[in-house]
Each structure stands twice: as structure tokens, then as C-alpha cells.
VOKE-628662 format. One record per residue: residue number from 1; residue in one letter; x, y, z of N, C-alpha, C, O in turn. Coordinates in Angstrom, 2 decimals, always signed. Layout:
BEGIN
 resi resn      nX      nY      nZ     caX     caY     caZ      cX      cY      cZ      oX      oY      oZ
  NUM    a       X       Y       Z       X       Y       Z       X       Y       Z       X       Y       Z
...
END
This chain:
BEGIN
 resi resn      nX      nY      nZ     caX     caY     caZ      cX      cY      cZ      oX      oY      oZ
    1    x   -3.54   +5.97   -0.08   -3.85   +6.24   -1.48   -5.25   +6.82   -1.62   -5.58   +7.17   -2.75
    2    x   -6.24   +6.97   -0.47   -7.41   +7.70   -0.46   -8.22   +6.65   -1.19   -9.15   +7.04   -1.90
    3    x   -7.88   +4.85   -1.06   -9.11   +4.26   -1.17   -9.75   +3.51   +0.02  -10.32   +2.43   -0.11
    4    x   -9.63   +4.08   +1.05  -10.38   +3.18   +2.11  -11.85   +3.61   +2.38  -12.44   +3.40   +3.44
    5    x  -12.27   +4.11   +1.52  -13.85   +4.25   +2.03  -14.42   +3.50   +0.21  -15.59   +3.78   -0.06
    6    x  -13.78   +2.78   -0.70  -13.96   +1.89   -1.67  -14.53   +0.57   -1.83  -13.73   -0.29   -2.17
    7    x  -15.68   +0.23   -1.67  -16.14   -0.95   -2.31  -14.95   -2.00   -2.57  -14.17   -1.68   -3.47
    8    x  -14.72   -3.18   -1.91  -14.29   -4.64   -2.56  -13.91   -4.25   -4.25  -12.85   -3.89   -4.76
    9    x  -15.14   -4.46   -4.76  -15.00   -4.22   -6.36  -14.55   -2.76   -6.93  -14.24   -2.76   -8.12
   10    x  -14.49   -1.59   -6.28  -13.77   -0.45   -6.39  -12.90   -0.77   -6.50  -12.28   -0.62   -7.55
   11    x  -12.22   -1.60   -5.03  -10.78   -1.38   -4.67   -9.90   -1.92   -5.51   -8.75   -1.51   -5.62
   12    x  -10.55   -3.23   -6.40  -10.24   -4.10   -6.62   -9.61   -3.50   -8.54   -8.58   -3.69   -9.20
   13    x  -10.67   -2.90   -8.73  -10.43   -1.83   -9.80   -9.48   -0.80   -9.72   -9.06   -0.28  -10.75
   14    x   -9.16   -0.49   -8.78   -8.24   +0.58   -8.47   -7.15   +0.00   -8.51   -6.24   +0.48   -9.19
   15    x   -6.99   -1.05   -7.87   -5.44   -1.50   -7.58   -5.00   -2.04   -8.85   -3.82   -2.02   -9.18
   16    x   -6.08   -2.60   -9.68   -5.62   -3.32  -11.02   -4.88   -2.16  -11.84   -3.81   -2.26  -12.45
   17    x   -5.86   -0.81  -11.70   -5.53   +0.31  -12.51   -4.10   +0.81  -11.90   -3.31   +1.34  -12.68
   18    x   -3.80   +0.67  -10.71   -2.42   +1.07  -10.58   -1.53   +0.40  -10.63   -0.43   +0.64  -10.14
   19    x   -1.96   -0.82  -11.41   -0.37   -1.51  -11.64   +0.02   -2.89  -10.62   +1.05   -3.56  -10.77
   20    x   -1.01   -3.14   -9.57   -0.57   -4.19   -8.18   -1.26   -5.05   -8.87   -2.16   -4.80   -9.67
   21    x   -0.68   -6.47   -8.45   -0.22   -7.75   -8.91   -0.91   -8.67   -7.67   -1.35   -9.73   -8.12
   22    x   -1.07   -8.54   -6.53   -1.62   -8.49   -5.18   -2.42   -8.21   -4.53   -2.10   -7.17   -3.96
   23    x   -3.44   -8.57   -4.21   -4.61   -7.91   -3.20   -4.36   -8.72   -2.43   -4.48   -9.91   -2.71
   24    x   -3.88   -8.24   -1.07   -3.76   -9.22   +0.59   -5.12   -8.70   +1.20   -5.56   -7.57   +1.01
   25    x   -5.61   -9.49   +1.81   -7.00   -8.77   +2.59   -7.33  -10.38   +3.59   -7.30  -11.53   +3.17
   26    x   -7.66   -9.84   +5.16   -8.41  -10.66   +5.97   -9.95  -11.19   +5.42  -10.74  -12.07   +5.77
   27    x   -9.93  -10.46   +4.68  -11.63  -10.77   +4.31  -11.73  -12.37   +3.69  -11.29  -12.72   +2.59
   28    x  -12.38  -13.18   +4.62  -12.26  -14.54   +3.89  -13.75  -14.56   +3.00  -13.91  -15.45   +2.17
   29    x  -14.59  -13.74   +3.18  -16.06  -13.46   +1.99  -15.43  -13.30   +0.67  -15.55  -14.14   -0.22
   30    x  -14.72  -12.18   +0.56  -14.26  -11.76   -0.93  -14.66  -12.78   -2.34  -15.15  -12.48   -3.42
   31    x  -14.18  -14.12   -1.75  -13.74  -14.67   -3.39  -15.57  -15.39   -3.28  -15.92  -16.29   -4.06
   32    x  -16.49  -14.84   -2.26  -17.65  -15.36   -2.58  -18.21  -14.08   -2.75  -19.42  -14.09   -2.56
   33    x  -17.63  -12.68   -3.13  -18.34  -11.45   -3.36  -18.28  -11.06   -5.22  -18.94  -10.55   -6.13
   34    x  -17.05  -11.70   -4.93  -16.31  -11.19   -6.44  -16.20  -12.20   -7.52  -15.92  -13.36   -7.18
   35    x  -16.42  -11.87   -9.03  -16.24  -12.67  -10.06  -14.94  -12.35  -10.39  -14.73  -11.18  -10.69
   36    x  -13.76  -13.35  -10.39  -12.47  -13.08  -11.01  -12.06  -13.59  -11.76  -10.87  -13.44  -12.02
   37    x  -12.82  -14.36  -12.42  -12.09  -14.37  -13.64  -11.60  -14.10  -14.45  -10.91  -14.86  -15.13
   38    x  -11.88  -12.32  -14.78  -11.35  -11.40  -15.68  -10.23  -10.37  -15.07   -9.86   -9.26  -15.48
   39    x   -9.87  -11.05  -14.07   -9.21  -10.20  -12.92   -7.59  -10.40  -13.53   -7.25  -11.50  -13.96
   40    x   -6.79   -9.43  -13.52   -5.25   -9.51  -13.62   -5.21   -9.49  -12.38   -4.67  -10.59  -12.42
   41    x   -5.28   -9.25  -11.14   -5.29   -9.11   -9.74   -4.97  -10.70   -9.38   -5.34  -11.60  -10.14
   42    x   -4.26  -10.98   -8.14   -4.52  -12.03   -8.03   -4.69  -11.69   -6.31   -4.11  -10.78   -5.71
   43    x   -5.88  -12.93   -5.60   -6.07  -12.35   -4.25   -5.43  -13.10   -3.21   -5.93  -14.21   -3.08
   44    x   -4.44  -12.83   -2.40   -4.10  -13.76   -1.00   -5.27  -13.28   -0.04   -5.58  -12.10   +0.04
   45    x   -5.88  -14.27   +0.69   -6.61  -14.00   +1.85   -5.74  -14.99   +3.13   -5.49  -16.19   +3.23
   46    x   -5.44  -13.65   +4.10   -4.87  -13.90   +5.29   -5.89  -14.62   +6.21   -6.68  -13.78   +6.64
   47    x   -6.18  -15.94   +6.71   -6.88  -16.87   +7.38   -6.97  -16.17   +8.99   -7.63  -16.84   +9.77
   48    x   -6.43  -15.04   +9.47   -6.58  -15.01  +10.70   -6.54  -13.04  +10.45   -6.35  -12.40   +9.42
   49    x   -6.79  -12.60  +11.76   -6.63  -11.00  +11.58   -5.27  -10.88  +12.73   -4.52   -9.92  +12.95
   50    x   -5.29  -11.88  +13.17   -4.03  -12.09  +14.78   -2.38  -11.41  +14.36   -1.53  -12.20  +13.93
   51    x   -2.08  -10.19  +14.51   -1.16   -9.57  +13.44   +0.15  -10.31  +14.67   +1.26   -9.84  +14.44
   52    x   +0.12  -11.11  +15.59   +0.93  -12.06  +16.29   +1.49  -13.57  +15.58   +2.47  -14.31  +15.51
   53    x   +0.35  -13.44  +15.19   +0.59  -14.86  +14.30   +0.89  -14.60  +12.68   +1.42  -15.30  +11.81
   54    x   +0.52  -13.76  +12.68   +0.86  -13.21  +10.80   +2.64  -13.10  +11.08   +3.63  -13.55  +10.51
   55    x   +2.41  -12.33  +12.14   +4.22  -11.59  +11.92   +4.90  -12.94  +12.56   +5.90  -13.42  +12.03
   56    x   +4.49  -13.34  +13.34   +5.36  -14.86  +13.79   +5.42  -15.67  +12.51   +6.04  -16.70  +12.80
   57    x   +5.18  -15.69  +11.62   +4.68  -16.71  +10.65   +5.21  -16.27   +8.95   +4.45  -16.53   +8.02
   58    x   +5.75  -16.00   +8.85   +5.87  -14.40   +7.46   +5.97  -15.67   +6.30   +5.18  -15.66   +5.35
   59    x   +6.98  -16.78   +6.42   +6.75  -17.68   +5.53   +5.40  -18.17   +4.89   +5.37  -18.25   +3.66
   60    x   +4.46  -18.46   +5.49   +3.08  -18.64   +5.41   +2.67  -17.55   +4.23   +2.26  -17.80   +3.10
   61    x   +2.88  -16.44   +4.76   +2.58  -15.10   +3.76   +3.51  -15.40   +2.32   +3.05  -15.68   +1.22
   62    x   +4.88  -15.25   +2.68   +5.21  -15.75   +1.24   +4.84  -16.92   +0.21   +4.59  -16.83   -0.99
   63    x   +4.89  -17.93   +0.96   +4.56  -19.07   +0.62   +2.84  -18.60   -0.41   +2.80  -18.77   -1.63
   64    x   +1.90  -18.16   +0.22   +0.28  -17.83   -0.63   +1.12  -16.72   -1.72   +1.02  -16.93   -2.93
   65    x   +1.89  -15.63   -1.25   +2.15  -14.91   -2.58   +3.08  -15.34   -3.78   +3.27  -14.72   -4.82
   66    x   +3.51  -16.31   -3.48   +4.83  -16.77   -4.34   +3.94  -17.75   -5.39   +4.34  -17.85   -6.54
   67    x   +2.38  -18.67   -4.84   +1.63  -19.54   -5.18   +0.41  -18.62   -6.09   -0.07  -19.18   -7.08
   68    x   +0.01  -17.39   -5.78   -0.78  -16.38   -6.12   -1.08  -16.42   -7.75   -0.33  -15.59   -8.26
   69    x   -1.50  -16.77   -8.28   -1.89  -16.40   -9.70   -3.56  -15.52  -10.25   -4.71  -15.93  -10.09
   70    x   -3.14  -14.41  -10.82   -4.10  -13.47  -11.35   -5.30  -14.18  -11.76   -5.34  -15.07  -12.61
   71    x   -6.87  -13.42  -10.69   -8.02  -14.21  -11.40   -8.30  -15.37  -10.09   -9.38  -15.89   -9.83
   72    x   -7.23  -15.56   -9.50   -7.50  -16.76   -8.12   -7.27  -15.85   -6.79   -6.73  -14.75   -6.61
   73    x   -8.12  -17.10   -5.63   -7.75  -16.64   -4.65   -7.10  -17.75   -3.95   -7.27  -18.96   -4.07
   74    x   -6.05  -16.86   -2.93   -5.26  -18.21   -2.81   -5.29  -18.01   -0.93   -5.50  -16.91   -0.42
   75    x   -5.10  -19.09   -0.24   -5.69  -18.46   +1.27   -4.16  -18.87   +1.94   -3.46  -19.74   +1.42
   76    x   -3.73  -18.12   +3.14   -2.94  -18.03   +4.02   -3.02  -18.77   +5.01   -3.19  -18.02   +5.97
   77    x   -3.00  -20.00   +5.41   -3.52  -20.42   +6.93   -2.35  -20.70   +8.19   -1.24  -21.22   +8.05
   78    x   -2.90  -20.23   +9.28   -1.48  -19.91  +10.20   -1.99  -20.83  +11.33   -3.12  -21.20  +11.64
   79    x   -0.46  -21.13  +11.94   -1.00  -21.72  +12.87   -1.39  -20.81  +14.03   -0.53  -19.95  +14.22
   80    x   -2.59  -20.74  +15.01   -2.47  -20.12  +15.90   -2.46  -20.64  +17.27   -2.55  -21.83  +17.57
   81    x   -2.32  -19.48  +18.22   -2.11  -19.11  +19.77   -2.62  -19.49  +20.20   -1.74  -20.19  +20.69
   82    x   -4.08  -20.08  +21.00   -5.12  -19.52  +21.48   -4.93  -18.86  +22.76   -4.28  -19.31  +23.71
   83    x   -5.62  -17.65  +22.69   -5.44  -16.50  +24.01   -4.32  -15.99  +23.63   -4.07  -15.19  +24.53
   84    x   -3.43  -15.93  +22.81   -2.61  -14.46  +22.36   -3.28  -13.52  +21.93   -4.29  -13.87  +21.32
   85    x   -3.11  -12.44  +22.00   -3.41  -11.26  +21.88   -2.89  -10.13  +21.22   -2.15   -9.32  +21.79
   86    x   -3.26  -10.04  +20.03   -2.18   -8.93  +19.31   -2.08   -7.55  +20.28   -3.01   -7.28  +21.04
   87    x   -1.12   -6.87  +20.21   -1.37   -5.88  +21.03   -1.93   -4.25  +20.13   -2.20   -4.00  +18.95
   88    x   -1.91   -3.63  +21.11   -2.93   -2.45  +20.49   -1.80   -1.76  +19.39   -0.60   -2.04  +19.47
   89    x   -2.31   -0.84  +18.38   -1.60   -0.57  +17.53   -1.11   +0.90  +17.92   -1.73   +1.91  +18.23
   90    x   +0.29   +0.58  +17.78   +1.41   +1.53  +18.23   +1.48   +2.59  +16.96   +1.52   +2.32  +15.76
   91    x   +1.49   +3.90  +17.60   +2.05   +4.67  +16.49   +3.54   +5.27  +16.26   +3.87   +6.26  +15.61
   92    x   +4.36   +4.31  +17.02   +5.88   +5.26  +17.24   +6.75   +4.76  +15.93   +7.88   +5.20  +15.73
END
């Protein structure tokens, strides 16, 4: 959508302006960057970046978005691996 070079609070403006209901982001800083209270946005923060344990885990993900309410942040926590290794990102 040509916002990845956007400010947190850009993005955060942008996505409200297009209509998303959702902000997913690894960033566990955010809800200490941002004032949301005036936010229709509501934020899941994914507890790990391990895209092994995210995708092993997808309930976890639903479970924070289904709980998600606009103005909050709501956090994801997975169980993890230790020493798994996501693997490198495929483009096929």
C-alpha cells in the first residue's frame, strides 16, 4: 500500500483512514509510543517475531483478534521453541 517507510502514528492514521479494524505488529513498544484512546484502531501485538511459532500457533492469533477492542492493545503470547529457527523467507 506504499506505507512502509510511515511513522507508528502515520501508519496508524492511515490504516484508520482506510477502513482496518486491526493493527497486528511485533512491536511490543507501540502501546508505550502511542496515545489510543481516540483510536477506532484496535492493536494486537504478536509477543514473538518466530514466524514458526506464530504459524504453529494461529489460535493464539485469533484468540488476541477475536478479544481486540478499538483504542486497546491486546498482546499475543506463544508458546515457544527454544533454538527453532524460522527459516529464511521464500519467495516461490
Amino acid at each position: 500500500m506504499g506505507w512502509a517507510t510511515l511513522s507508528n502514528t502515520s501508519l496508524l492514521d492511515a490504516a484508520e483512514r482506510a477502513g482496518f479494524e486491526i493493527f497486528i505488529t511485533c512491536d511490543q513498544n507501540i502501546a508505550f509510543q502511542q496515545n489510543l484512546t481516540a483510536r477506532r484502531i484496535a492493536i494486537v501485538v504478536l509477543m514473538t517475531n518466530r514466524w514458526n511459532d506464530i504459524r504453529a500457533q494461529p489460535q493464539t492469533v485469533h484468540r488476541a483478534i477475536n478479544n481486540a477492542k478499538p483504542g486497546t492493545v491486546t498482546t499475543a503470547r506463544f508458546i515457544t521453541h527454544r533454538g527453532s529457527r524460522s527459516p529464511p523467507d521464500s519467495k516461490s
